[in-house]
C-alpha positions in Angstrom: 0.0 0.0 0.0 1.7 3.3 -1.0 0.6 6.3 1.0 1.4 9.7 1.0 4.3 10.9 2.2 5.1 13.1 4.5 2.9 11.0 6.9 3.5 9.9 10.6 3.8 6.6 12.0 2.9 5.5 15.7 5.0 2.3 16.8 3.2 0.7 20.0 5.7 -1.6 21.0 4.6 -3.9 24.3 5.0 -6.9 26.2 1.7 -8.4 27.5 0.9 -10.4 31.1 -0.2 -13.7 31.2 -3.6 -15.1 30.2 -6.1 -12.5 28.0 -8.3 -11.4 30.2 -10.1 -10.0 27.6 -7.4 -8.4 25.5 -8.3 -9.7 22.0 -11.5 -8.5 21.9 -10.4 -5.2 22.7 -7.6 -5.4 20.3 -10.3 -5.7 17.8 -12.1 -3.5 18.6 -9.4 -0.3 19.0 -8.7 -1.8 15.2 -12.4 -1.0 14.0 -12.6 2.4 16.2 -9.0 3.7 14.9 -10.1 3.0 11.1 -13.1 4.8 11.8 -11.2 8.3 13.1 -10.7 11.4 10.8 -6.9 11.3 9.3 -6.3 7.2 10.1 -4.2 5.9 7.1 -3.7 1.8 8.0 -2.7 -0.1 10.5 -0.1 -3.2 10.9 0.5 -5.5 13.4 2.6 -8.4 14.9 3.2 -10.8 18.1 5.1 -13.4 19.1 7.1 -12.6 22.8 6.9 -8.6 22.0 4.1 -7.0 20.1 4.2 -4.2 18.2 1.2 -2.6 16.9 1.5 0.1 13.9 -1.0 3.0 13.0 -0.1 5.4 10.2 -2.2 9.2 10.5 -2.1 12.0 8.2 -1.2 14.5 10.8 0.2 15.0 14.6 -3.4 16.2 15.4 -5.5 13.1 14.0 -2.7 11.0 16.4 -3.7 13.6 19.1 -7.3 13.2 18.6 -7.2 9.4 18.9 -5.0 9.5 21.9 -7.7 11.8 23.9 -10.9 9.3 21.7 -13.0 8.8 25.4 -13.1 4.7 24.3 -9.2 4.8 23.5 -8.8 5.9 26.8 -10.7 3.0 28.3 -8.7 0.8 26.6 -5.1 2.5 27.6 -6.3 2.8 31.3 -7.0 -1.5 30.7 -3.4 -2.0 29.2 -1.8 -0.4 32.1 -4.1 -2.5 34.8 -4.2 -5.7 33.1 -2.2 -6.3 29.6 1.2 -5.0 29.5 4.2 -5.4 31.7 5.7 -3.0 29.7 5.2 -0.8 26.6 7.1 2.4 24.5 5.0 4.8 22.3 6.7 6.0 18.9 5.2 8.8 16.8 7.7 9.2 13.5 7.7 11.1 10.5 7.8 8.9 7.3 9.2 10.8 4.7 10.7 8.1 2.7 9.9 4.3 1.9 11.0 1.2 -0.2 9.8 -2.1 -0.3 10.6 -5.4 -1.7 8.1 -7.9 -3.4 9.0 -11.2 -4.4 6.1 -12.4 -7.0 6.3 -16.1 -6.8 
């Protein structure tokens, strides 16, 4: 997916506690809620023993926006009391990208 650059990127990189406690459902549904927000571009995401979630947003106010989203905020208050054992918030400026694509 090529999007347009300048654009910023916010890298939510975590380690989770044990058992789910209902983490996956809320997982899915920060997904649907984030694609539903004024200047949301995509979204990536990965997780084996460290996660890390990717969002990509037009602007440093659509990323300020969703931060202070009142449902968002549920959900961050939940990852401090029950998901993560530890987390680091990234917000970068992509101003330049490559990609390789093997067709088989």
């Amino acid at each position: 997916m090529e999007l347009q650059k300048p654009y910023y990127a916010v890298i939510f990189t975590n380690t989770r506690t044990e058992g789910d406690n209902g983490y996956s459902q809320m997982a899915d549904d920060m997904e649907k809620l984030a694609k539903e927000q004024p200047g949301f571009l995509h979204y990536e995401s990965a997780r084996d023993e460290l996660g890390i979630t990717i969002s990509y947003w037009e602007n440093l106010e659509a990323i300020a926006n969703w931060k202070a989203n009142m449902d968002h905020k549920v959900a961050q208050r939940k990852g401090i009391k029950d998901w993560y054992s530890w987390y680091k918030v990234r917000i970068c400026l992509v101003e330049r990208e490559y990609e390789f694509n093997k067709q088989n």
